[in-house]
C-alpha positions as CSV (number, residue, x, y, z in Angstrom):
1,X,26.8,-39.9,-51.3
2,X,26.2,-40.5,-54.9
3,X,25.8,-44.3,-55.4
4,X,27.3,-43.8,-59.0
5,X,30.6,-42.7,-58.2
6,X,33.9,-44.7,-58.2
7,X,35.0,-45.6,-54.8
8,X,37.6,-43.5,-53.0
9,X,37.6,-42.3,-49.2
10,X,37.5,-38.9,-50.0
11,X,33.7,-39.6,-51.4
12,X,33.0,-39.0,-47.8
13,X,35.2,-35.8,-47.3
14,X,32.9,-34.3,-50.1
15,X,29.8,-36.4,-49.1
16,X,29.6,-36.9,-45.3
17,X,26.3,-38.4,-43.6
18,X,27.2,-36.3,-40.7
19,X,29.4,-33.1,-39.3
20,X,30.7,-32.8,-35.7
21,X,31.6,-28.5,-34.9
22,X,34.5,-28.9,-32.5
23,X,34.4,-25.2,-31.3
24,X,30.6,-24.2,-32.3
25,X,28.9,-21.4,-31.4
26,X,26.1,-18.8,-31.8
27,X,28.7,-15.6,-32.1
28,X,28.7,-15.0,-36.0
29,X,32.2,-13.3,-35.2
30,X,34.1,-16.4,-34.1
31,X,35.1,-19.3,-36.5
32,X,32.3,-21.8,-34.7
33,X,29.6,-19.6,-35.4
34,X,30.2,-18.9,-39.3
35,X,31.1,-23.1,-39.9
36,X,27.3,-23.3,-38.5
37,X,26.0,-20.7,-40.0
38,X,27.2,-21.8,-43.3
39,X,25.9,-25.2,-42.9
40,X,22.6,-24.2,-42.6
41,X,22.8,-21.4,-44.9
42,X,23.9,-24.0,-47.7
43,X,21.0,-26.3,-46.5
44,X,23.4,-29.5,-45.5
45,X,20.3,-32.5,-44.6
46,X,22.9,-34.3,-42.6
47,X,23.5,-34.5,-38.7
48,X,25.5,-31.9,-37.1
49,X,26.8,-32.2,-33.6
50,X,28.1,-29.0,-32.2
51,X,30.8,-29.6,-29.5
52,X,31.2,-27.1,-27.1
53,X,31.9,-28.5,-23.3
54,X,30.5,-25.0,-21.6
55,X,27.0,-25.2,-23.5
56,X,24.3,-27.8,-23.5
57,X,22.4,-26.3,-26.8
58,X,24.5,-24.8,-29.4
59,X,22.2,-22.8,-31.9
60,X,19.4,-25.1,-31.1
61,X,21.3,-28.4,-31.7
62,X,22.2,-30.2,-28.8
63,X,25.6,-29.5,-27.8
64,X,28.5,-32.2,-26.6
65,X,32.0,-32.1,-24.3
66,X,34.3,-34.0,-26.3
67,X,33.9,-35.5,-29.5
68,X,33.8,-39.2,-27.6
69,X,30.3,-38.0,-26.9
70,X,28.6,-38.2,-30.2
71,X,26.4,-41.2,-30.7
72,X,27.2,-42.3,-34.3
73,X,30.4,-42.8,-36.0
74,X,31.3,-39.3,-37.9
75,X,32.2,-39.0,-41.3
76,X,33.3,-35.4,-41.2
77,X,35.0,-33.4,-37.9
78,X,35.4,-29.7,-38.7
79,X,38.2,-28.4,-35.4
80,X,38.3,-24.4,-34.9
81,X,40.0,-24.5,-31.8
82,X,43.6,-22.6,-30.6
83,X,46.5,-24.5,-32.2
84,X,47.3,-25.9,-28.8
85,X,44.3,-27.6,-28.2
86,X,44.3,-29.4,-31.7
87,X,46.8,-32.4,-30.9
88,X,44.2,-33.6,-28.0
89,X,41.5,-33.1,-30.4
90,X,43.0,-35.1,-33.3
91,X,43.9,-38.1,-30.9
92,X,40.2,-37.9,-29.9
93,X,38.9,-38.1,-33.3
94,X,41.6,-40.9,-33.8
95,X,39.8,-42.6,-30.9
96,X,36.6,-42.5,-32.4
97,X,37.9,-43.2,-35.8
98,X,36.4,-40.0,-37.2
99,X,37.1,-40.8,-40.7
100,X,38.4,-36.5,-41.8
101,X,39.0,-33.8,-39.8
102,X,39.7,-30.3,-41.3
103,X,41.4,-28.1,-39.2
104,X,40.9,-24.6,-39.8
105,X,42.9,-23.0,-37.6
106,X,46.5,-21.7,-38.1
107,X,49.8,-21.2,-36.0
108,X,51.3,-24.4,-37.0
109,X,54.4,-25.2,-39.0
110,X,54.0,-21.7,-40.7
111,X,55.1,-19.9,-38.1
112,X,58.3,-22.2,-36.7
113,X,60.4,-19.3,-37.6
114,X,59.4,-17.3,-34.8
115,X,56.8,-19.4,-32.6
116,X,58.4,-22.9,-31.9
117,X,55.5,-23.9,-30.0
118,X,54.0,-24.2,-34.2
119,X,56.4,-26.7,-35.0
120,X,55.8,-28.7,-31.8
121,X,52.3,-28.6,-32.3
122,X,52.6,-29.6,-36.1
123,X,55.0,-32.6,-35.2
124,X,52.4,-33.8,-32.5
125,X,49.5,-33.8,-34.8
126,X,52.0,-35.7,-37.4
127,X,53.2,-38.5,-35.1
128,X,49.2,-39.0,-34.2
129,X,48.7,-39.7,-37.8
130,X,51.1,-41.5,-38.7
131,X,50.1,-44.0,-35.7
132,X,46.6,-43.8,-36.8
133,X,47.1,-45.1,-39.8
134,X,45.0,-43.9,-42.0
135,X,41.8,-44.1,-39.6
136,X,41.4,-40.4,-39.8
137,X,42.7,-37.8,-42.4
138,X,43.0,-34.0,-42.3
139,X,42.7,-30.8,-44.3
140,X,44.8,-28.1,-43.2
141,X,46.1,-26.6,-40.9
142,X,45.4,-23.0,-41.8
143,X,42.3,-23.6,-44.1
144,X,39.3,-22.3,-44.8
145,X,37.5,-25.7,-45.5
146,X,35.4,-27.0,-48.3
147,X,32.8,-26.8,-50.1
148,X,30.4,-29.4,-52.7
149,X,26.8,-28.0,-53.9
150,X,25.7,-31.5,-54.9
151,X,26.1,-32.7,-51.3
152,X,24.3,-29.1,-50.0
153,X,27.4,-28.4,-48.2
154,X,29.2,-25.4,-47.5
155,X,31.5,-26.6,-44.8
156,X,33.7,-22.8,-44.7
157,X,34.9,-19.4,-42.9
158,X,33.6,-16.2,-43.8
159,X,30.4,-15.0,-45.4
160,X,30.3,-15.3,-48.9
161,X,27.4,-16.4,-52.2
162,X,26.6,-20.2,-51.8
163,X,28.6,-21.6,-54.8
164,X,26.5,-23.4,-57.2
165,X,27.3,-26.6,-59.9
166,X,25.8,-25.7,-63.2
167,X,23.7,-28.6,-65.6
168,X,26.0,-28.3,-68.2
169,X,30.2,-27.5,-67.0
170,X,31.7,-27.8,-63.8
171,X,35.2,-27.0,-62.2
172,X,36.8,-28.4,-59.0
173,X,39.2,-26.3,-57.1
174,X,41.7,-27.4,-55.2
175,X,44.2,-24.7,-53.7
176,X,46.9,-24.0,-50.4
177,X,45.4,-20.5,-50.4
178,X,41.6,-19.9,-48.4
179,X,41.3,-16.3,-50.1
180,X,41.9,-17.7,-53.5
181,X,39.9,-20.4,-53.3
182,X,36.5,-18.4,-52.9
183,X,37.5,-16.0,-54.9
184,X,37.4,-18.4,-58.2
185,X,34.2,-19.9,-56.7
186,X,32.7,-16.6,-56.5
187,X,34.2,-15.2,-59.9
188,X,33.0,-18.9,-62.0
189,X,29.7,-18.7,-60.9
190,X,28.9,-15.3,-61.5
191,X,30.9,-15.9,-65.5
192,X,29.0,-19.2,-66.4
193,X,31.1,-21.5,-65.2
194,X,29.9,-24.2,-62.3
195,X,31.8,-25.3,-59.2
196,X,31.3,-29.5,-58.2
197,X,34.0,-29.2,-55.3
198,X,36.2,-26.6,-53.9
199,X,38.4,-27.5,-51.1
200,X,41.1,-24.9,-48.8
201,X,44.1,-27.3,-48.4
202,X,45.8,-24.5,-45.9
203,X,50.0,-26.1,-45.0
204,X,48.4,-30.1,-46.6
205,X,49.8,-31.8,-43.3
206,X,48.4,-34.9,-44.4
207,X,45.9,-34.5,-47.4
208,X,48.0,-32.7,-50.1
209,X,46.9,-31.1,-53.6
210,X,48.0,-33.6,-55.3
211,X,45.3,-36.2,-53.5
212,X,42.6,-33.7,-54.5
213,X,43.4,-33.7,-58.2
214,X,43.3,-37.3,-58.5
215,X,40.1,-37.9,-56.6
216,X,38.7,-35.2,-58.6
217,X,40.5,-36.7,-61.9
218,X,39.3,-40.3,-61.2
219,X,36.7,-40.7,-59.1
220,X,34.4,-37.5,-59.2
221,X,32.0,-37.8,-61.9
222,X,30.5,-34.6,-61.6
223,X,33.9,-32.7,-62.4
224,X,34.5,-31.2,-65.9
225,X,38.1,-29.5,-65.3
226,X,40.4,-29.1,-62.5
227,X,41.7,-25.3,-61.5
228,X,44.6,-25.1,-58.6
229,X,46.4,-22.7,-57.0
230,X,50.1,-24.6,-55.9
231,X,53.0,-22.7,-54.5
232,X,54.6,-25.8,-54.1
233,X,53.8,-29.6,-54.8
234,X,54.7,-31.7,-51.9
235,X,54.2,-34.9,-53.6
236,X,56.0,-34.3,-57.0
237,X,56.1,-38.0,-57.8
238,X,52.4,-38.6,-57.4
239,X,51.3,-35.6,-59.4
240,X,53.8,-36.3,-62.1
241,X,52.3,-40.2,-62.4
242,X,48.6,-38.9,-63.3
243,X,48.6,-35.5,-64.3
244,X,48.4,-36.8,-68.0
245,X,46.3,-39.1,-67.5
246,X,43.9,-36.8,-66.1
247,X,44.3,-34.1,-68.0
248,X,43.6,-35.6,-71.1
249,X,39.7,-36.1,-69.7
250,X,40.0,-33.2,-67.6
251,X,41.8,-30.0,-68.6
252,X,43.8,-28.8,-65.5
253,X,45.0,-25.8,-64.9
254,X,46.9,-24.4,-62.5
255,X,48.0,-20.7,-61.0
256,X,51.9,-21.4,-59.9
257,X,52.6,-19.2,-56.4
258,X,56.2,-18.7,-56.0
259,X,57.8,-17.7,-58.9
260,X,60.0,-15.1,-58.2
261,X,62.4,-15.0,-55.3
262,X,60.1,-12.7,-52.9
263,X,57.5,-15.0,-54.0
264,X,59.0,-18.2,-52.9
265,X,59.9,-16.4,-49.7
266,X,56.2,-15.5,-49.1
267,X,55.1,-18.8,-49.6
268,X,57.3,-20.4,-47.0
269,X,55.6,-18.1,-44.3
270,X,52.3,-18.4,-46.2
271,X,52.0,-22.3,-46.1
272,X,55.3,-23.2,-45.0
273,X,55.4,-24.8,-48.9
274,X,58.9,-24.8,-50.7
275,X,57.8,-22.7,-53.9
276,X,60.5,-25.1,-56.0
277,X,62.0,-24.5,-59.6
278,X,59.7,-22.4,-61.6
279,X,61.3,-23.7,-64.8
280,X,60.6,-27.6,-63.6
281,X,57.1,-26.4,-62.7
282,X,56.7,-24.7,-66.3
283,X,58.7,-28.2,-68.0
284,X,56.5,-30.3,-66.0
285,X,53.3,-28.4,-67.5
286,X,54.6,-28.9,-70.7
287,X,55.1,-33.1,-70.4
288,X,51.6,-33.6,-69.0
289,X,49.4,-31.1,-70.7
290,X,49.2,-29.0,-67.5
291,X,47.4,-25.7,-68.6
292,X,49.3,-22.6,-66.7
293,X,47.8,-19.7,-65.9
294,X,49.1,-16.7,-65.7
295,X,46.8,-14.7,-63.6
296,X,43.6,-14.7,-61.7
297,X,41.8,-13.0,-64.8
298,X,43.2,-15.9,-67.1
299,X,42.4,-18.4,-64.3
300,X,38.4,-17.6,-65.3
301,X,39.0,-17.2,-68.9
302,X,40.3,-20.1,-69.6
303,X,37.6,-22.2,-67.2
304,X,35.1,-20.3,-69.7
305,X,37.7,-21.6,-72.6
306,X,37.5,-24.9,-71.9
307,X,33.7,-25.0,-71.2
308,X,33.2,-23.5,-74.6
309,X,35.4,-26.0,-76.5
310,X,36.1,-29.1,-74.4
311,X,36.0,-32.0,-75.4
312,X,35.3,-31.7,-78.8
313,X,34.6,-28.4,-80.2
314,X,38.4,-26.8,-79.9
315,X,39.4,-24.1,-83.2
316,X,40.3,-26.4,-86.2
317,X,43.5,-24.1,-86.0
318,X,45.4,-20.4,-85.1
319,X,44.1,-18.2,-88.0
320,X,42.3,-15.6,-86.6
321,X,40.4,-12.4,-88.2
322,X,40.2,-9.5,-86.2
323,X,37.2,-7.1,-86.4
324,X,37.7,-3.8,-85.1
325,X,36.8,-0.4,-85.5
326,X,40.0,1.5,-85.9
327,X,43.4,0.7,-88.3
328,X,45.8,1.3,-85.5
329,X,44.1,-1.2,-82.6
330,X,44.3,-3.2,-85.5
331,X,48.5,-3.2,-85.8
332,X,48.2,-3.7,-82.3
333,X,46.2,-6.5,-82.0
334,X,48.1,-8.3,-85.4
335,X,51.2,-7.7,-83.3
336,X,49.6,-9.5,-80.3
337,X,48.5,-12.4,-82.4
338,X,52.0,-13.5,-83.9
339,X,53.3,-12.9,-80.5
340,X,51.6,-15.1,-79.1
341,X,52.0,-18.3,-81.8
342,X,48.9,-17.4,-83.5
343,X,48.3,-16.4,-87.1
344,X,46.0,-13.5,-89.0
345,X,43.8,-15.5,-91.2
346,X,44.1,-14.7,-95.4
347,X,40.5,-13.8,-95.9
348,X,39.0,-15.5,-99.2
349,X,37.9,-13.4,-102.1
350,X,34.4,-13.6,-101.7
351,X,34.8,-12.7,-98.1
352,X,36.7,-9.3,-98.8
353,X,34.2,-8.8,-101.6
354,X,31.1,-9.0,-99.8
355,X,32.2,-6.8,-97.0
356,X,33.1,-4.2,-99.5
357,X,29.0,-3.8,-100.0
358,X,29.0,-2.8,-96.5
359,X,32.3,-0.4,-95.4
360,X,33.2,2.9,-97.1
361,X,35.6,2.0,-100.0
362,X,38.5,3.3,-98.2
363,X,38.2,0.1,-95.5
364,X,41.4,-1.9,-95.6
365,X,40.3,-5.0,-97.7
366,X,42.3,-7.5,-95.7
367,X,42.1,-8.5,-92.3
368,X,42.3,-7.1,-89.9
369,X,38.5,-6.4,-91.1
370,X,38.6,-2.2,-89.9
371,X,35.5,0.0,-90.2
372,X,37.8,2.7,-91.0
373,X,36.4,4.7,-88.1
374,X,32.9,5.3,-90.0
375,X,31.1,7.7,-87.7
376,X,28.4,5.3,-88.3
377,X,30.0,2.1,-86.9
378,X,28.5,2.1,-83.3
379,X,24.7,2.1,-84.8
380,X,25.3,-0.2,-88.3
381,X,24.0,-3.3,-88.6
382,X,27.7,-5.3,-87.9
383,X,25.7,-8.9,-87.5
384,X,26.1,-8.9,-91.5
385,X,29.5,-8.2,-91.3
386,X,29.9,-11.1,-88.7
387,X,27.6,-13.2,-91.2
388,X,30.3,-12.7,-93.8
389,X,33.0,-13.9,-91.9
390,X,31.8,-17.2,-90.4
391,X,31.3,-18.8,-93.6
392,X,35.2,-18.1,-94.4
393,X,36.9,-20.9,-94.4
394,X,40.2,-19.7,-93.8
395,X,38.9,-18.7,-90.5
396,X,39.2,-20.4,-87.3
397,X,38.8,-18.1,-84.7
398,X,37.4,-14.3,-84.9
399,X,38.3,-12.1,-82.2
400,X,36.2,-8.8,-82.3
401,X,37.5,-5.7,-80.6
402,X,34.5,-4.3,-79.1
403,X,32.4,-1.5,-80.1
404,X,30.4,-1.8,-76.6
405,X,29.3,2.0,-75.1
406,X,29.0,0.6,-71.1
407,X,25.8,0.7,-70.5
408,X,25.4,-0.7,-66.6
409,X,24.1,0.8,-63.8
410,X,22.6,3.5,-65.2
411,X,25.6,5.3,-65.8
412,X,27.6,6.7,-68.6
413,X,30.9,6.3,-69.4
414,X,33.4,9.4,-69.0
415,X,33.3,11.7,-72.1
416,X,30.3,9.2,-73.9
417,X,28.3,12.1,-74.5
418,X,31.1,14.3,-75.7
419,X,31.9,11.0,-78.5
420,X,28.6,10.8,-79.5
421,X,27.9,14.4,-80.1
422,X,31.0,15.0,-81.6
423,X,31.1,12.0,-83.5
424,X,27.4,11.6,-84.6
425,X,26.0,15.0,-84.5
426,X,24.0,13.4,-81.6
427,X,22.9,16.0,-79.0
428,X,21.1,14.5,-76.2
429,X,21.8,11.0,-76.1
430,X,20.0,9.0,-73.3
431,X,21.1,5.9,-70.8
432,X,18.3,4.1,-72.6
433,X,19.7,4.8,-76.5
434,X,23.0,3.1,-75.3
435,X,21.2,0.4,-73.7
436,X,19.4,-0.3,-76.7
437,X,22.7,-0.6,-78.8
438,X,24.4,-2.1,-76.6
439,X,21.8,-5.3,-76.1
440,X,21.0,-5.2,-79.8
441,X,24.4,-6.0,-80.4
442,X,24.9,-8.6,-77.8
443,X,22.0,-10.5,-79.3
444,X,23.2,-9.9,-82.6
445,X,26.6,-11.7,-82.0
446,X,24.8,-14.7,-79.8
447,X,22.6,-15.8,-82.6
448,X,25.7,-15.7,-85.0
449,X,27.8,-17.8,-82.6
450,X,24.7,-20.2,-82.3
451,X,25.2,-20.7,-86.3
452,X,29.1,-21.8,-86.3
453,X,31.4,-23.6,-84.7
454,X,34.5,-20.9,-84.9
455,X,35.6,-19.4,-81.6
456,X,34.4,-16.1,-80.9
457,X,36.4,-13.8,-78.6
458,X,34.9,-10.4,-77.6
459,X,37.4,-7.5,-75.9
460,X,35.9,-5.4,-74.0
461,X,37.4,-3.0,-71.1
462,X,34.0,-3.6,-68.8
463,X,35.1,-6.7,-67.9
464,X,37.1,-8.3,-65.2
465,X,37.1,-11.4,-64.3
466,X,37.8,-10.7,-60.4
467,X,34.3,-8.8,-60.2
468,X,30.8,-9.8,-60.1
469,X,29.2,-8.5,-63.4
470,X,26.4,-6.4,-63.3
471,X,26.4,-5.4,-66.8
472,X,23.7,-7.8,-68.3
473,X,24.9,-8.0,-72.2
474,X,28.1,-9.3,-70.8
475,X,26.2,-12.0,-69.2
476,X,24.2,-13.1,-71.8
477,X,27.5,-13.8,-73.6
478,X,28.9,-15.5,-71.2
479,X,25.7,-17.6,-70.8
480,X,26.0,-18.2,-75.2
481,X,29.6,-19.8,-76.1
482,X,31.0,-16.5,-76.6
483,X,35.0,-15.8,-74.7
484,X,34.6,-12.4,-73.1
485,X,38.3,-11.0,-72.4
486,X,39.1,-7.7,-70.9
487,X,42.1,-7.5,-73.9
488,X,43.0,-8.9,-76.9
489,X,46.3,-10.4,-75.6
490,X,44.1,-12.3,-72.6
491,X,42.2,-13.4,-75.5
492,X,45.1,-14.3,-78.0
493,X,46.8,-16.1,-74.9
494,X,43.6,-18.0,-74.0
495,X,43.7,-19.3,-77.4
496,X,47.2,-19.9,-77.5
497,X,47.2,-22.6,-73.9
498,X,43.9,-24.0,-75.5
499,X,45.2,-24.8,-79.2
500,X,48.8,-26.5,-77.3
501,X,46.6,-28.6,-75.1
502,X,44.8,-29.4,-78.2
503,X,47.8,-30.7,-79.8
504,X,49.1,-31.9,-77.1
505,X,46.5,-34.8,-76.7
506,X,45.7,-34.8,-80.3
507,X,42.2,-33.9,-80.1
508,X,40.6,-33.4,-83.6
């Protein structure tokens, strides 16, 4: 536990001394065997007491028949038994005044519909609670548990990359879906962005989403923003009370489940949640400075947002110049821009005048800033063009349409070679020519963001954000300042949620 944190009892959900497995085993096929496995693989220092009554040594450790049998009070019991043994096992925890439990396993209240045996079970485990009195709390049911890299732990299901919290920017995730949940872990560490806690909150029984945004709000000082996943709060008044309060410190944003009719359905068999109002959710967003995402895409992109510009380096304002290599992507993109609130930026006179020394007289003069298609655009020097336009000040943000060829792998693109030849007169173009461009320009645009304080937004079609990258120049950006979108409306709506929580809490 980290002796500078605020007090809260969830510091020992996300820093337990100790583990107890209630179901452990050796099989890497059963839910027992990856919890230990995971421990181990995410190098937890604490004690770990597997419980299995039919073994006396469970992956080395010895092994115990009940819970009652651990000799030290447990900060942390981790249940992956069948639904109907769980009500025994959280009175026994109870007993022992196990301070959390997550229980991963499902067939609870989520299936009352056509198992009533769930619903009996669920109401047990309540009534246990409630009598408890707060001696022992739970995750779940139906959760793939938690996980906190500062604490080495990596309390979860499944076999996936350890996450990892970053020196500089780190998110907390708090979510009622397993899937999703390691999907953003996964997705922010491999696109610059750090993970402090992630935690499964499966059907929220007890612990709800709502307590996991305010511990991480208040009380968890490693934690830069807040990204959820919610089909349906359960605890509208508590989030309601400190969601602006929070938010102002620590942007939150939140992926709404639910939203159409078939969705709300879904999500009462999913996590037995009651999807609610979308237009109260969206309202409520709007009173407390709540960042909604749209997608899982925009999810990441504005994580990488916010690290970029939080908490004081947001655009001055919505004038954007667009820098692109054809006149048509350029309508398209101006039309995206006003569509979504924003504004093209009046370039000044100098700043059309020195870019004249550069393009073919026939380039626009006016932003957007078009190359006019010159067969030479892919291999010209554009840093100086980019050189030019961060010392306009009528500029806030410049979003440039990328030139990129897709270099990664060791592959080319369909139809590159076809381009080039056509295009440039080039006949036998190699993998390592378009590597070259393609890193020259990365490290062009990276030293030019390190000289200005605009936003700088780069569209590319080789990403996506639900992928790991392996294309390196991408990376490098990421790793630099610079927004990498897979379109200029993701980017143009990434700048829209990021300039209205701007104003929103009046940050200069």
């Amino acid at each position: 536990m980290n002796g500078e944190e605020p007090s809260s009892e969830l510091t020992y959900l996300f820093h337990p001394k100790n583990i107890a497995v209630i179901g452990a085993s050796e099989n890497l096929n059963k839910f027992g065997g990856q919890v230990l496995y995971n421990l181990k693989l995410g190098n937890y220092q604490g004690n770990i007491f597997p419980i299995n009554p039919k073994r006396d040594k469970v992956a080395g450790k010895t092994s115990y028949k009940t819970i009652k049998h651990v000799p030290e009070p447990l900060d942390l019991v981790i249940s992956v038994i069948p639904n109907y043994q769980t009500p025994q096992t959280i009175e026994d925890c109870v007993d022992v005044a196990a301070k959390f439990v997550i229980i991963n396993t499902a067939g609870f209240k989520e299936i009352a519909q056509f198992d009533e045996n769930g619903m009996k079970y669920y109401n047990e485990i309540v009534r246990i609670l409630k009598q408890a009195k707060g001696v022992t709390r739970t995750i779940g049911p139906n959760c793939m548990g938690l996980t906190c890299p500062i604490s080495n732990l990596n309390a979860m299901l499944g076999f996936l990359p350890l996450a990892k919290k970053f020196e500089d920017f780190n998110i907390s995730v708090t979510s009622q879906s397993g899937t999703w949940t390691w999907s953003v872990v996964n997705s922010a560490n491999s696109h610059g962005v750090g993970i402090a806690n992630a935690v499964s909150n499966g059907n929220e029984l007890d612990l709800k989403f709502e307590d996991f945004v305010e511990y991480f709000g208040f009380y968890d000082n490693n934690t830069n923003a807040i990204v959820g996943y919610v089909e349906g709060f359960r605890n509208f008044t508590k989030i309601k009370k400190i969601a602006a309060e929070i938010s102002e410190k620590k942007p939150i944003i939140i992926l709404k489940g639910g939203r159409t009719e078939s969705g709300a359905e879904s999500a009462r068999s999913h996590t037995s949640a009651i999807a609610g109002n979308y237009d109260i959710f969206k309202s409520f967003c709007n009173q407390t400075g709540i960042i909604e995402a749209r997608n899982f895409n925009e999810i990441i992109g504005l994580a990488r947002a916010i690290k970029i510009a939080h908490p004081d380096n947001y655009p001055k304002n919505n004038r954007v110049t667009i820098f692109t290599g054809g006149g048509g992507e350029g309508v398209i993109i101006s039309d995206i821009i006003e569509s979504c609130g924003l504004r093209l930026a009046k370039l000044q006179q100098h700043t059309i005048d020195n870019i004249s020394t550069l393009l073919p007289p026939i380039w626009p003069h006016n932003n957007p800033v078009d190359t006019v298609g010159a067969t030479n655009f892919v291999w010209m020097d554009i840093k100086k063009i980019l050189e030019i336009l961060i010392k306009d000040e009528n500029t806030d943000i410049i979003l440039i349409a990328s030139p990129l060829m897709g270099a990664r792998k060791g592959e080319f693109p369909p139809g590159l070679k076809d381009y080039v030849r056509l295009m440039m007169g080039i006949e036998n173009i190699t993998f390592e020519m378009i590597e070259s461009f393609d890193k020259k320009m990365s490290k062009d645009i990276i030293r030019i963001a390190k000289k200005t304080d605009k936003l700088i937004i780069f569209t590319t079609i080789y990403y996506n954000a639900q992928e790991t990258q392996e294309y390196k120049v991408l990376e490098d950006m990421f790793d630099n300042g610079i927004l990498v979108v897979s379109d200029p409306e993701a980017g143009a709506q990434i700048i829209q949620k990021m300039l209205r929580y701007k104003n929103f809490f009046k940050i200069s």
